[in-house]
C-alpha positions as CSV (number, residue, x, y, z in Angstrom):
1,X,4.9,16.0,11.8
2,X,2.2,14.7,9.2
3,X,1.4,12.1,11.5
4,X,0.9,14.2,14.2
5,X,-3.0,14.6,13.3
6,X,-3.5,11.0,13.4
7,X,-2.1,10.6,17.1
8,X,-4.2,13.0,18.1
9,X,-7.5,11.9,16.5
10,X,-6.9,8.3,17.9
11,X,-6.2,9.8,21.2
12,X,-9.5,12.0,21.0
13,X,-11.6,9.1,20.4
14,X,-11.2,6.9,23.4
15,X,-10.7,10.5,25.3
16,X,-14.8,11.3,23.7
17,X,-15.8,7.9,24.9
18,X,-14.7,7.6,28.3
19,X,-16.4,10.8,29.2
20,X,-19.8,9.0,28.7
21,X,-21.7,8.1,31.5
22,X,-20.2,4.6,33.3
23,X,-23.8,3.9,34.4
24,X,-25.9,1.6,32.0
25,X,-29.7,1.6,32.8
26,X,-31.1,-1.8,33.9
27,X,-34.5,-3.5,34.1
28,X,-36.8,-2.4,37.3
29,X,-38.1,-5.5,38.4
30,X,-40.2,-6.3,41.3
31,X,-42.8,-7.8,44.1
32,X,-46.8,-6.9,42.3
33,X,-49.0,-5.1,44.5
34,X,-52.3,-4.6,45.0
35,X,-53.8,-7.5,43.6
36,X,-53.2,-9.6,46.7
37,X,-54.8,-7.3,49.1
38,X,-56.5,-9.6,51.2
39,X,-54.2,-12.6,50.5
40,X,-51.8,-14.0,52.6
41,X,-48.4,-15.0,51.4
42,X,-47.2,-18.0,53.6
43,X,-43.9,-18.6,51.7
44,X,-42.2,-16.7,48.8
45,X,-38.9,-18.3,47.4
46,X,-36.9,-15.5,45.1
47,X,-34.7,-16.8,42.9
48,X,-32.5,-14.4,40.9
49,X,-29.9,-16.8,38.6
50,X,-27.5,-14.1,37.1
51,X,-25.4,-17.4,35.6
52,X,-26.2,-15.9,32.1
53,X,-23.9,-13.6,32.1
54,X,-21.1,-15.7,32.8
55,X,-21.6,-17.3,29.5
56,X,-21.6,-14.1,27.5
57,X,-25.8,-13.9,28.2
58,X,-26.4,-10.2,29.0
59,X,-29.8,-11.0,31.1
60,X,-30.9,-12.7,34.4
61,X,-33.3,-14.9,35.1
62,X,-35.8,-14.1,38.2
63,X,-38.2,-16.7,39.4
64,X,-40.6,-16.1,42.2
65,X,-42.7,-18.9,43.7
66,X,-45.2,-18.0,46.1
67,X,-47.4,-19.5,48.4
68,X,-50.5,-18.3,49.0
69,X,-53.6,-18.4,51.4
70,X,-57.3,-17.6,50.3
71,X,-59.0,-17.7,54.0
72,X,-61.8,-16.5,52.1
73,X,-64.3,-17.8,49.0
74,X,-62.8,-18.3,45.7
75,X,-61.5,-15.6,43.6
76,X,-59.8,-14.9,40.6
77,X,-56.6,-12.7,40.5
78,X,-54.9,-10.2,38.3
79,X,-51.2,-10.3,38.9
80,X,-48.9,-7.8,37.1
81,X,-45.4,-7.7,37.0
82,X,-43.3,-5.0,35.9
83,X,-40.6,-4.4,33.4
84,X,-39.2,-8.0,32.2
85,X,-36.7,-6.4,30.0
86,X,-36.7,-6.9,26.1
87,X,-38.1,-11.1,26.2
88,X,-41.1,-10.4,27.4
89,X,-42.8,-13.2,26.0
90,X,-40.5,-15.8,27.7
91,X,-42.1,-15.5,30.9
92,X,-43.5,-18.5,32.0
93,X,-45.9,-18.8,34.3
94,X,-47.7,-21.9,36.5
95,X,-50.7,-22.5,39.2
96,X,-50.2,-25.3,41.1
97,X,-48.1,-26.6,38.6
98,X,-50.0,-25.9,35.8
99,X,-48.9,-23.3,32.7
100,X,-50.9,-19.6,32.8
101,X,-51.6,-17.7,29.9
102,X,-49.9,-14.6,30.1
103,X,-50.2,-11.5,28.2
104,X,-47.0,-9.1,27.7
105,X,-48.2,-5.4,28.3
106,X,-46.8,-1.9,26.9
107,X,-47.7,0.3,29.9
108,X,-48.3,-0.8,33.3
109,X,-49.5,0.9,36.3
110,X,-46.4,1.8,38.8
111,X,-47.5,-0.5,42.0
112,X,-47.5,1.4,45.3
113,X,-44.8,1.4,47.3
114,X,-42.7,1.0,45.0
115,X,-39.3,1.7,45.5
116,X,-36.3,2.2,43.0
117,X,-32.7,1.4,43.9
118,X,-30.3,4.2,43.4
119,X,-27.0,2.2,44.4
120,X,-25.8,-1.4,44.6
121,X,-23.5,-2.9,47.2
122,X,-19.9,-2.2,46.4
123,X,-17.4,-5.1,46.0
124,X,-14.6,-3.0,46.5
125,X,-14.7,1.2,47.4
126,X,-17.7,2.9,48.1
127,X,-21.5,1.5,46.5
128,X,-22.3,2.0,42.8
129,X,-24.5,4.2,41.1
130,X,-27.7,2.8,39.8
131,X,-30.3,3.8,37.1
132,X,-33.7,1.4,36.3
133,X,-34.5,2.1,32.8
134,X,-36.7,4.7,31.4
135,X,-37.5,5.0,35.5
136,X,-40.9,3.0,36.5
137,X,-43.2,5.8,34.5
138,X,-44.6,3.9,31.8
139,X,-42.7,0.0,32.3
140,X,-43.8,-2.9,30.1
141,X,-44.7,-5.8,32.0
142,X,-46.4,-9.1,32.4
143,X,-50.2,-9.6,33.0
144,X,-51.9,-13.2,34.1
145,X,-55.2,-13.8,35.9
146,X,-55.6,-16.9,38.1
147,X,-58.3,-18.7,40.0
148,X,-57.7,-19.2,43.4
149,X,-60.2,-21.8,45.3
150,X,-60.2,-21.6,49.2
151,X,-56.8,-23.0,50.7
152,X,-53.5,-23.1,49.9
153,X,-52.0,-22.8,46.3
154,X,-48.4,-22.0,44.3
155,X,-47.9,-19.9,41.9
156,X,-44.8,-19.6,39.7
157,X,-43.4,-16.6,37.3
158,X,-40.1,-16.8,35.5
159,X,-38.9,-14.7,33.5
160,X,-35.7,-12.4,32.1
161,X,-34.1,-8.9,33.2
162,X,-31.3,-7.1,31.8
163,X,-29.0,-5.9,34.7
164,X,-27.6,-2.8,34.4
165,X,-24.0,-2.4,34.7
166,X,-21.4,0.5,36.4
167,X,-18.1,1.1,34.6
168,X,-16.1,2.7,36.1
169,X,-12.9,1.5,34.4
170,X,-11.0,0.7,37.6
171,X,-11.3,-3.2,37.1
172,X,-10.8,-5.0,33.7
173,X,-14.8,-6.1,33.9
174,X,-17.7,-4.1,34.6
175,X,-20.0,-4.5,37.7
176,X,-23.2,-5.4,36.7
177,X,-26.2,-4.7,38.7
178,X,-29.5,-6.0,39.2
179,X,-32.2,-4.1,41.9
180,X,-35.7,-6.2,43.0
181,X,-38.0,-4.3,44.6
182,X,-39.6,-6.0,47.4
183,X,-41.9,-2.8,49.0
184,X,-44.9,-3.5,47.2
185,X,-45.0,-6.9,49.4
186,X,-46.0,-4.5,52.3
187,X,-49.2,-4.3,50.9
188,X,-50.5,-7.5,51.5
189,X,-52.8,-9.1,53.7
190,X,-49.7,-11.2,55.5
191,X,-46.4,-12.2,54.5
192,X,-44.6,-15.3,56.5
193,X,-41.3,-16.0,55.0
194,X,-39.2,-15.2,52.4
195,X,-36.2,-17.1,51.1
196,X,-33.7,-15.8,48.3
197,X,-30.8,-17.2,46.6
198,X,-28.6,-15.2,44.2
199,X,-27.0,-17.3,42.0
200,X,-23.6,-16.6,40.4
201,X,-21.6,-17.8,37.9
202,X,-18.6,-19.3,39.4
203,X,-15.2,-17.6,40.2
204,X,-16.9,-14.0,40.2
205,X,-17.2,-11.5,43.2
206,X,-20.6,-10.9,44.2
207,X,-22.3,-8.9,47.1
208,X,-25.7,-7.6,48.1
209,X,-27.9,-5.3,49.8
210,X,-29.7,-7.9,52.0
211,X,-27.4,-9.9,54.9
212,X,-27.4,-13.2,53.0
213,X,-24.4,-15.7,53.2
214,X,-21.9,-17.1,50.7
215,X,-22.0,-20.7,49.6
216,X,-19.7,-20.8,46.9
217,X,-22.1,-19.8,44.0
218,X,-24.9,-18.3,45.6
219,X,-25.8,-16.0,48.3
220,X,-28.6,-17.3,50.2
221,X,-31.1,-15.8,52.8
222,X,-34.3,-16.6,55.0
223,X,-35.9,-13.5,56.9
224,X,-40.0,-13.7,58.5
225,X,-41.2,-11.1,56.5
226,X,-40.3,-8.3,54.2
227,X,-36.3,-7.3,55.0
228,X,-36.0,-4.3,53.4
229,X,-37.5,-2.4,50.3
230,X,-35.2,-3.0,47.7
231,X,-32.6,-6.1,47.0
232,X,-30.1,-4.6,45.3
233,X,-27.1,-7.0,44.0
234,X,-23.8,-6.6,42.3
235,X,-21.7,-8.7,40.6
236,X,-17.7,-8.9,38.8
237,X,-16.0,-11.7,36.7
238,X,-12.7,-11.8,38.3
239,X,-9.6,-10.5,37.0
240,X,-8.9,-12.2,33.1
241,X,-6.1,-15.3,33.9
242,X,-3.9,-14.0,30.7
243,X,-3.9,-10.2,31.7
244,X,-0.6,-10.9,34.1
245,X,1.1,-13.2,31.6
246,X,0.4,-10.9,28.7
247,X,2.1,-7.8,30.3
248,X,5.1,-9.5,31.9
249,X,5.3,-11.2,27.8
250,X,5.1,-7.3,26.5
251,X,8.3,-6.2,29.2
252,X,10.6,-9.7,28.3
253,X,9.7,-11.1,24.6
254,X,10.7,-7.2,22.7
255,X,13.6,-7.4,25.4
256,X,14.8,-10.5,23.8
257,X,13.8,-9.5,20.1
258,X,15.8,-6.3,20.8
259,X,18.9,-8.2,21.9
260,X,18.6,-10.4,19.3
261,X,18.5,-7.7,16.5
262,X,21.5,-5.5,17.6
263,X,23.3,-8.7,17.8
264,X,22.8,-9.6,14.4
265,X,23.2,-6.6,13.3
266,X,26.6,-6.3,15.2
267,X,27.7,-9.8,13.2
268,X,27.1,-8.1,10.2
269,X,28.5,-5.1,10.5
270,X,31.5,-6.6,11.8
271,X,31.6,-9.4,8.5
272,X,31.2,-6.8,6.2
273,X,34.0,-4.5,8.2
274,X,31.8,-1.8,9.1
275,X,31.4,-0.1,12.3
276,X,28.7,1.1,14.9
277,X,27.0,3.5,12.2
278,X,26.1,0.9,10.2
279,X,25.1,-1.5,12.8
280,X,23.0,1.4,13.4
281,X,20.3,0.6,11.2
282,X,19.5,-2.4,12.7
283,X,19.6,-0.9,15.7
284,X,16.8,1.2,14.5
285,X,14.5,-1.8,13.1
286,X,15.0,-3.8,16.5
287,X,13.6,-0.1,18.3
288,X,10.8,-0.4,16.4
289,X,9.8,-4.0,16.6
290,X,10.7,-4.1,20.2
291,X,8.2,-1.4,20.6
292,X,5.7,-2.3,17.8
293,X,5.6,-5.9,20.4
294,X,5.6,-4.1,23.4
295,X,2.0,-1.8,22.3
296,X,0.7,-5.0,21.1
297,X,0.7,-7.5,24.0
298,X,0.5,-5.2,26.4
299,X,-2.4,-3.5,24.5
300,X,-4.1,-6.5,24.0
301,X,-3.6,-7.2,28.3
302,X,-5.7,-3.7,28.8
303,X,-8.2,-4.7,26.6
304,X,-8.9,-8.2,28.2
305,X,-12.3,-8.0,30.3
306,X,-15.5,-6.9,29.2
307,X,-15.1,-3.2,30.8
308,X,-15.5,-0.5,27.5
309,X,-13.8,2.1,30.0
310,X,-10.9,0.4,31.5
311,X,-8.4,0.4,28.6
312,X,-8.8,4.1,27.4
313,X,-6.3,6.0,29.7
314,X,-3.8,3.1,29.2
315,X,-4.7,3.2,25.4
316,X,-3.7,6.7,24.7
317,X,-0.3,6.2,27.7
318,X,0.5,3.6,25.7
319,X,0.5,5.5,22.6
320,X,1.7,8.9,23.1
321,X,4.0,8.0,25.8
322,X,4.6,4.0,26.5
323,X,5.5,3.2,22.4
324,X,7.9,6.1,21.8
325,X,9.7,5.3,25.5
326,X,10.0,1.7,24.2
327,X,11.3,2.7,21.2
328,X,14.4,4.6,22.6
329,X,15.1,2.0,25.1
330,X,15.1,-0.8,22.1
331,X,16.8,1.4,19.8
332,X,19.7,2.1,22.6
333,X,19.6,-1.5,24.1
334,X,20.0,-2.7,20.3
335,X,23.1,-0.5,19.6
336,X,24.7,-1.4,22.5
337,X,24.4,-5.5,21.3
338,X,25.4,-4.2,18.1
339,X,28.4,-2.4,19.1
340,X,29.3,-5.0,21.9
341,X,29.5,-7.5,19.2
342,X,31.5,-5.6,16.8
343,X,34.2,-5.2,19.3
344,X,34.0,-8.9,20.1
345,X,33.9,-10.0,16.7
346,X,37.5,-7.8,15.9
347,X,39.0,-8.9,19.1
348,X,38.6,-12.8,17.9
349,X,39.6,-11.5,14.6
350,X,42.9,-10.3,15.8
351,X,44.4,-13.0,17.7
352,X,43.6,-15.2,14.6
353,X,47.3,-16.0,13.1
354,X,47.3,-14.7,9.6
């Protein structure tokens, strides 16, 4: 009974954490605004490369190229983009090929139009709660001013987001989420095309909000202007390789410790000339290691992925229900060895000619 306290504190911890929100707030990012009133955009190519997180990276890269038309005399432009996560001084940013100073800013103004995702695409069930961070009422950001001669010219701007993630702790890895607005683009003189490629890390489901195809790594799409207000995307590793192996190793490697055990403990009971009760004992030990393996690698199985929610319920089964089960079995399954042996033992012992 004094460890009765102990059970129940470890199962009121994981029960505390998994009634904390699954949703984790991620960066707003987005199209700026107002600045190019009067501008056409011929071209934009959107890149958002969530590769990062496959490598244990918890950001995204976005890259936005766009091709613009002054029709009109030369200017100079303000461009602001919202939100770029923690990193704000890695953006980058190029004219015509050629590096832009760029200034990170606190507070930026929230463009109009803009529009906030409130769900991603689901990859399996119903579509995924979605918070931006702190909202869009005071977002840090990126500010840059360029000088745009009549004609044609490129501008470039990379830089990093931190997706938010659901967890829901259905799946052994999280869904992580990343929303781009693309309403503020509505606001410009002209938009032409707009082409977008999601890039993945390889083997993970991935789906999004916009109708763009699979090709393997990347989800890719070309619309004539602005195909919706938001591009929301979400995105899974798959299922960990060594969860399967590890569970079917926590059902047949205490099996075979178990056997093992009450065996041996059946050869000496029977070379000492004892009986079941003493066999008992062992009986008891291979229960407990039998069990003792069984929480462990099937423990360890639950707790492969990067999901903080998925192994709680199965943590506190295991516990209060899984390891005392496996220890009856084992205990029973030992005995039974044990006393098999014994009688085996005395029946070879008797035929033996004296």
């Amino acid at each position: 009974m004094r460890f009765l306290p102990l059970l129940l504190l470890l199962a009121a911890i994981p029960a505390r954490a998994n009634m904390a929100s699954p949703v984790e707030p991620g960066t707003p990012a987005g199209e700026p605004a107002a600045a190019l009133q009067g501008l056409r955009v011929a071209r934009e190519t959107l890149t958002l490369d969530l590769r990062p997180l496959g490598l244990g990276r918890p950001f995204a890269l976005v890259e936005a190229e766009y091709r613009l038309v002054n029709t009109g005399e030369g200017r100079v432009v303000a461009l602001e983009f919202l939100a770029l996560g923690d990193d704000v001084r890695a953006a980058e940013v190029w004219l015509d090929d050629q590096p832009v100073a760029a200034t990170p800013v606190d507070s930026l103004r929230v463009p109009a139009l803009w529009r906030v995702a409130t769900t991603t695409p689901a990859l399996d069930g119903d579509a995924l709660p979605y918070e931006a961070e702190d909202g869009v009422g005071a977002p840090r950001g990126l500010r840059f001013a360029v000088a745009l001669p009549t004609g044609q010219h490129t501008v470039r701007v990379r830089y990093r987001v931190r997706p938010g993630s659901y967890d829901e702790g259905g799946h052994p890895n999280r869904v992580w989420q990343l929303a781009y607005s693309l309403a503020p683009a509505r606001l410009w003189a002209g938009f032409g095309q707009l082409d977008v490629a999601v890039l993945v890390p390889e083997g993970w489901d991935a789906a999004a909000s916009l109708p763009l195809r699979d090709e393997g790594h990347q989800l890719v799409g070309r619309f004539p202007g602005v195909p919706g207000d938001v591009l929301a995307v979400s995105v899974r590793a798959p299922m960990p390789p060594l969860r399967l192996p590890l569970r079917l190793a926590g059902l047949v490697v205490p099996l075979l410790v178990v056997g093992f055990v009450g065996w041996l403990a059946g050869r000496l009971a029977a070379r000492i000339g004892k009986g079941a009760g003493v066999a008992f004992l062992g009986s008891l030990l291979g229960g407990f290691v039998g069990a003792a393996l069984f929480f462990g690698l099937t423990a360890t199985a639950n707790d492969l992925g990067d999901s903080s929610a998925f192994g709680y319920g199965r943590m506190i089964g295991l516990l209060l229900l899984g390891a005392p089960l496996a220890f009856l079995v084992g205990t029973a399954l030992a005995q039974a060895v044990a006393v098999r042996t014994i009688r085996r033992s005395r029946a070879r012992a008797a035929r033996v000619p004296v």
